[in-house]
N, C-alpha and C positions, 0 to 999 in steps of 0.2 A: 824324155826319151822313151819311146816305147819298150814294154818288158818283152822279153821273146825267152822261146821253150832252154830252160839248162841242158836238156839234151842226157843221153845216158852214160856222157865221159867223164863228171865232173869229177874232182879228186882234190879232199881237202887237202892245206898243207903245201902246199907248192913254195917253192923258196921266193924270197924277195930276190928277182935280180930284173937290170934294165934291158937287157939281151937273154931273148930266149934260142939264138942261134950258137950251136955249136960247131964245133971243128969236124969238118967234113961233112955239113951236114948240107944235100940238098936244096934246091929252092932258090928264089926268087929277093933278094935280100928286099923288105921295106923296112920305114920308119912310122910309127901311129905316136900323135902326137895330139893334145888337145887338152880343154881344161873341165873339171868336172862342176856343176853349178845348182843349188839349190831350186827350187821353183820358183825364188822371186830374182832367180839372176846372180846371186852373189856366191860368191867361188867356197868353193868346200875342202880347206885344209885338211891335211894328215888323211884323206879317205884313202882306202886302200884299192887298189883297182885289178883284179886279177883276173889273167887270160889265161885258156887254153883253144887249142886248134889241133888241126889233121895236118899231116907233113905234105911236104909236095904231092904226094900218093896217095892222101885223101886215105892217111893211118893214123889213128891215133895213139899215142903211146899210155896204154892202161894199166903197166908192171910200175912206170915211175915219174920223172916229170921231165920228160923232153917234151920241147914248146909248153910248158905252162909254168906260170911264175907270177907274178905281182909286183905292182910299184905303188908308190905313197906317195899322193900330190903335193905339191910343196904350197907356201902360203897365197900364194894365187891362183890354187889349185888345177893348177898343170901339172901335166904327168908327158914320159914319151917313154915309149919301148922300140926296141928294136925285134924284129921278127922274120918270118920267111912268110911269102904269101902263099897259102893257105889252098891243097888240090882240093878238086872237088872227088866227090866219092854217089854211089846213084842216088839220084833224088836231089839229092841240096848242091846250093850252089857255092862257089870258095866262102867260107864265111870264118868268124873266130868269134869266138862265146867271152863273155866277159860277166865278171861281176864286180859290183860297188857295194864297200863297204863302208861306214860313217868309221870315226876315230875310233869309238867305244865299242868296234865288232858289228854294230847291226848291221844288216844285211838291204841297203838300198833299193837294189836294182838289179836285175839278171833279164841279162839280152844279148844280142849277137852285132855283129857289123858284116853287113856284105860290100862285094867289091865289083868296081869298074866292069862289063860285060853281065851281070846279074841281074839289069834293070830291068826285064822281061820276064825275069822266076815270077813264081807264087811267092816264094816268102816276101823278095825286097816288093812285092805287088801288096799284101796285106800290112807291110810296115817298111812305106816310103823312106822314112827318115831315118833308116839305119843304113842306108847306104853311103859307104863310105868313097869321101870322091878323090881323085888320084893329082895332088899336085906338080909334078913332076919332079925330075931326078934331083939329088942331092949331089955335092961334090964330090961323095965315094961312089953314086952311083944306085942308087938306092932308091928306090920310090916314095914320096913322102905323102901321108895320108892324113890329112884332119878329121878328129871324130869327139864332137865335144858331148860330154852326157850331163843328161838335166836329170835332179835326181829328188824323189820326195824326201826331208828330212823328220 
């Protein structure tokens, strides 16, 4: 998976949960779903995979952690969160920043995911394969997103 810029929102500390959508909050509901995998292909238990994003209104929240949070792949190294898709703000397109981290803390990988209508930016233009591609609705209603990361160990 290619590495993309952290961006100047990043905030250690974000709590582990599966749902970064709160009560009343705006937006687009999806689901990111996908499995995290070494360079020769085989899945990477316990790595920890933590997001942050801009709210519908392309805001990011920098006093505490709405929309950011982390989950912990299981032994097949899947993970899925729930979230809101992601306004855009000028310049970038909707995207959501991610980091991978190995069990013992190292720090994997730091990149982004863009989404469905972005295939024409400059960013998804310099790094094809973070565009994340839109499966269709789920039975709540929800957009369901695949997005697997390949990660140096």
């Amino acid at each position: 998976t290619s590495p993309n810029m952290e961006g100047p929102y990043y905030t250690p500390g974000a709590p582990e949960r599966a749902s970064l959508i709160e009560p009343g909050m705006a937006g687009t509901p999806i689901v990111v779903s996908g499995r995290v995998f070494d360079a020769a292909c085989n899945p990477v238990a316990g790595a920890k995979v933590d997001f942050w994003q801009a709210d519908a209104n392309g805001v990011y929240d920098n006093r505490g952690y709405s929309l950011r949070g982390y989950v912990v792949t299981d032994e097949n190294g899947a993970y899925t969160i729930e979230t809101i898709e992601p306004g855009v703000y000028p310049g970038r397109p909707p995207h959501i920043h991610v980091k991978v981290f190995a069990a013992d803390g190292r720090e994997l990988l730091t990149t982004q995911m863009y989404f469905a209508g972005s295939e024409t930016s400059r960013d998804v233009g310099a790094a094809p394969d973070l565009l994340a591609p839109y499966l269709g609705l789920d039975e709540q209603g929800r957009q369901q997103i695949a997005f697997d990361f390949v990660v140096s160990q």
